[in-house]
C-alpha positions as MATLAB code, in Angstrom:
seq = 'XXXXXXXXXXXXXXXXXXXXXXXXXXXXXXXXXXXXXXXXXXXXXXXXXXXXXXXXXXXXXXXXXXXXXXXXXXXXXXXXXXXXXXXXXXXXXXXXXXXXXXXXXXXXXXXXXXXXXXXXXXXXXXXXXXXXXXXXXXXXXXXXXXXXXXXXXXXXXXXXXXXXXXXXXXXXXXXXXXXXXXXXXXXXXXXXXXXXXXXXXXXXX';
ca = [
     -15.072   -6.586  -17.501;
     -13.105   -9.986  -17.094;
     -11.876  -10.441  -13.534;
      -8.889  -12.413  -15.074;
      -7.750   -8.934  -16.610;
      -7.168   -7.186  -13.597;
      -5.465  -10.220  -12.177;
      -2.101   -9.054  -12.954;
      -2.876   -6.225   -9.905;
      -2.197   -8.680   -7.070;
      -1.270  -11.940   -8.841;
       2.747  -12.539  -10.009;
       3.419  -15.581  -12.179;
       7.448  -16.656  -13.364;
       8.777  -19.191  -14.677;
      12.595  -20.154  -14.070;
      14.691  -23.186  -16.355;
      15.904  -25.918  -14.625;
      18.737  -27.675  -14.310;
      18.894  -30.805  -17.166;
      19.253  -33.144  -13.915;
      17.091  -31.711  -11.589;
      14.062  -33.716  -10.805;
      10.431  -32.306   -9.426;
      11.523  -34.198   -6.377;
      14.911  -32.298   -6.025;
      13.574  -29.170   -7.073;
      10.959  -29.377   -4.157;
      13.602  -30.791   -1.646;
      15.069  -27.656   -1.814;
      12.333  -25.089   -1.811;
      10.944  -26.948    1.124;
      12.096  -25.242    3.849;
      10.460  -22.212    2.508;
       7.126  -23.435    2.794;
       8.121  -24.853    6.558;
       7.495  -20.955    8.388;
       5.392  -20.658   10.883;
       1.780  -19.806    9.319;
       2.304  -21.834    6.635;
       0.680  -25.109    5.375;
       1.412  -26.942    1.629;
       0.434  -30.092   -0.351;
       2.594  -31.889   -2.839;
       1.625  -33.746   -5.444;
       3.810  -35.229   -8.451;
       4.625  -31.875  -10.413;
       3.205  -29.347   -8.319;
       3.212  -27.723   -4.929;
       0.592  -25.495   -3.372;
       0.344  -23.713   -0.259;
      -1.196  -21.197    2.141;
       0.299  -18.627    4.625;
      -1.851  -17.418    7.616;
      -0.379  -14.897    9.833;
       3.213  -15.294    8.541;
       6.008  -13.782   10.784;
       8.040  -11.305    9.919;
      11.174  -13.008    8.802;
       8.997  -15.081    6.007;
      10.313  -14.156    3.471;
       7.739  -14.857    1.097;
       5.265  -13.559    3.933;
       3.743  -11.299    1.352;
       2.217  -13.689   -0.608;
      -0.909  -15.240    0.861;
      -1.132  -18.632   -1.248;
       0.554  -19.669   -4.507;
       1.186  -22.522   -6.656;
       4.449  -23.946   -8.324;
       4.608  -26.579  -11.071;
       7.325  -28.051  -12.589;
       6.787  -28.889  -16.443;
       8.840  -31.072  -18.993;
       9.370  -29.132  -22.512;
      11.141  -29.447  -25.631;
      13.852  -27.052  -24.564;
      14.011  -28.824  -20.637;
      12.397  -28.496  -17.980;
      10.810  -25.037  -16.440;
       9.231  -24.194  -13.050;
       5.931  -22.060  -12.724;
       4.988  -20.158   -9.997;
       1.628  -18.016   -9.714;
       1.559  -16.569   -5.968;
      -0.984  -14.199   -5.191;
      -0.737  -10.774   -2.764;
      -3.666   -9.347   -0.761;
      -0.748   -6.739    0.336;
      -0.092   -5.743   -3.323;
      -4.270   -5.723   -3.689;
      -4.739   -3.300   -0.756;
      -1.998   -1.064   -1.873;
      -3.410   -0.349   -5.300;
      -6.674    0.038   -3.639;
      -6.167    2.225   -1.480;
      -5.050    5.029   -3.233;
      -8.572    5.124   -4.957;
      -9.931    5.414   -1.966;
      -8.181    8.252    0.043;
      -8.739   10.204   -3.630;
     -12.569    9.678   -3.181;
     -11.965   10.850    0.240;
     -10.235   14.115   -1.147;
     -13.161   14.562   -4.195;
     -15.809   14.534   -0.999;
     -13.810   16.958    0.891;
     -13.684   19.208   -1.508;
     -17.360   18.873   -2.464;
     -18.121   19.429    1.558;
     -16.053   22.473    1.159;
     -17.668   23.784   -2.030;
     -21.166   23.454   -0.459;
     -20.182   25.297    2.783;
     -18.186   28.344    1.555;
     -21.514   30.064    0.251;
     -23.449   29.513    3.754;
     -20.075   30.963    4.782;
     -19.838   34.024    3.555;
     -23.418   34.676    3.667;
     -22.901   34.177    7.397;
     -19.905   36.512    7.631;
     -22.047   38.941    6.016;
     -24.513   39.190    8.465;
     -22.181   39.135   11.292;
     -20.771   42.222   13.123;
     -17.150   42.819   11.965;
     -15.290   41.195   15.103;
     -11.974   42.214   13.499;
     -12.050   45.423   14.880;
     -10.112   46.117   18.172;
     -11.914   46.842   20.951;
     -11.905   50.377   22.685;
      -9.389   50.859   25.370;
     -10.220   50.909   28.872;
      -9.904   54.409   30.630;
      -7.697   53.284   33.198;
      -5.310   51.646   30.679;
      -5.417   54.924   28.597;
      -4.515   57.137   31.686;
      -1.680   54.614   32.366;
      -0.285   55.351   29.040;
      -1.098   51.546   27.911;
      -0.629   51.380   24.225;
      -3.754   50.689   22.175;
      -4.899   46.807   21.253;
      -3.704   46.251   18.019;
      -6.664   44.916   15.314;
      -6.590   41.468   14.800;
      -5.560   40.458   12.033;
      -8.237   39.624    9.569;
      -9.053   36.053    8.299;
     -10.722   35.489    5.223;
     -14.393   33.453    4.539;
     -11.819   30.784    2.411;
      -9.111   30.630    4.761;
     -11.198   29.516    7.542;
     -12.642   26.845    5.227;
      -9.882   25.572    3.720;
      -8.786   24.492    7.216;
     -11.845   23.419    8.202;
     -12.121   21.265    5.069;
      -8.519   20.234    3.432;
      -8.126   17.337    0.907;
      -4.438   17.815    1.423;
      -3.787   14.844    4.169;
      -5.955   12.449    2.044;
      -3.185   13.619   -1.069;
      -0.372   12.956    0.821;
      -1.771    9.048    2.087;
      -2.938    8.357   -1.621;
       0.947    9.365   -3.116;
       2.612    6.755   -0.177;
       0.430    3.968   -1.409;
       0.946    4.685   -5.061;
       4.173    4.240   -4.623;
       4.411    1.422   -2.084;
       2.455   -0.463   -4.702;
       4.563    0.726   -7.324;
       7.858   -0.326   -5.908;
       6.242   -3.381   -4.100;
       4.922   -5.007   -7.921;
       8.151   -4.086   -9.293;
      10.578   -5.414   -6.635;
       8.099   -8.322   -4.907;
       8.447  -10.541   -8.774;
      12.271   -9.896   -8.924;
      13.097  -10.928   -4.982;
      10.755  -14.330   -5.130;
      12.329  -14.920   -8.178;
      15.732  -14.590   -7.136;
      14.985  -16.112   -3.655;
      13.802  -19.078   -5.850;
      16.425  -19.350   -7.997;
      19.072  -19.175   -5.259;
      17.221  -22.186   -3.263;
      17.567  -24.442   -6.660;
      20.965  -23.629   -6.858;
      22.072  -24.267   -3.343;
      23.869  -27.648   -2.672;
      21.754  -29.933   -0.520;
      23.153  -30.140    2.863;
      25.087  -34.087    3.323;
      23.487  -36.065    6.019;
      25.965  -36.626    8.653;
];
């Protein structure tokens, strides 16, 4: 399979139209303090930016996004930026939802292969469900009798001993943290870009 199809799992690409003044040079000028956090190091070249995030803090805003590249292109119809940014975050959240479900597929196989060893064990056991006989003393005393315990079954003990249900519950959060996270992630960079090319560049003074 072609590694560039499954691209789209942890890479997010845009494009936003520019201003009919707006220069690469102005357009940069004002998405550079983005690229200024802490963690962060970019080039520049004539039409394009690049840059890399290592440990980002946590008011980055783009501190999901490990390294990216933005280009600013001259068309027909004016002139467009392109970004392509890519997210281990996004990677690991799609990931690991596969993997707590092979988690919960080798639980359950554990738990298949046990239950007959089980109940052949239970089998050959005494019943220890039964109460136990009263002591003399207690029965002079007028103690009341030990009630029987109550009786578990072969598969109840196994299905505690062996549950897929936490590995469920982890694979659902992730699903939808990636979920929300590729939805929302394109839409906030966007608009985070879009409001930094609109912003008026501070006067020097």
């Amino acid at each position: 399979m072609n590694a560039g199809f499954l691209n789209w799992i942890w890479h997010v690409k845009g494009s936003l139209r520019l201003a009919p003044e707006q220069t690469s040079d102005d357009v940069f000028e004002r998405l550079a303090p983005l690229f200024r956090e802490t963690g962060t190091s970019h080039k520049r070249a004539s039409d394009s930016l690049t840059f890399q995030k290592k440990d980002p803090a946590a008011q980055d805003k783009m501190a999901v996004f490990e390294n990216g590249v933005l280009q600013v292109e001259k068309g027909p119809t004016g002139a467009m930026l392109h970004y392509h940014l890519t997210s281990r975050a996004l990677l690991f959240c799609f990931l690991a939802p596969l993997l707590f479900l092979g988690f919960a597929q080798i639980t359950n196989l554990l738990a298949t292969f046990e239950k007959p060893a089980t109940e052949e064990a239970s089998k050959k056991k005494p019943d220890q469900n039964t109460a136990l006989p009263q002591n003399p003393i207690d029965k002079a005393l007028g103690a009341p009798v030990p009630e029987k315990p109550k009786k578990k079954s072969a598969a109840e003990g196994q299905e505690k001993k062996h549950s897929p249900k936490s590995a469920y519950v982890f694979a659902g959060i992730f699903a939808v943290l990636y979920l929300v996270g590729r939805i929302l992630e394109p839409r906030l960079v966007g608009a985070l870009f879009r409001r930094k090319l609109q912003d008026q560049p501070a006067l020097p003074g």
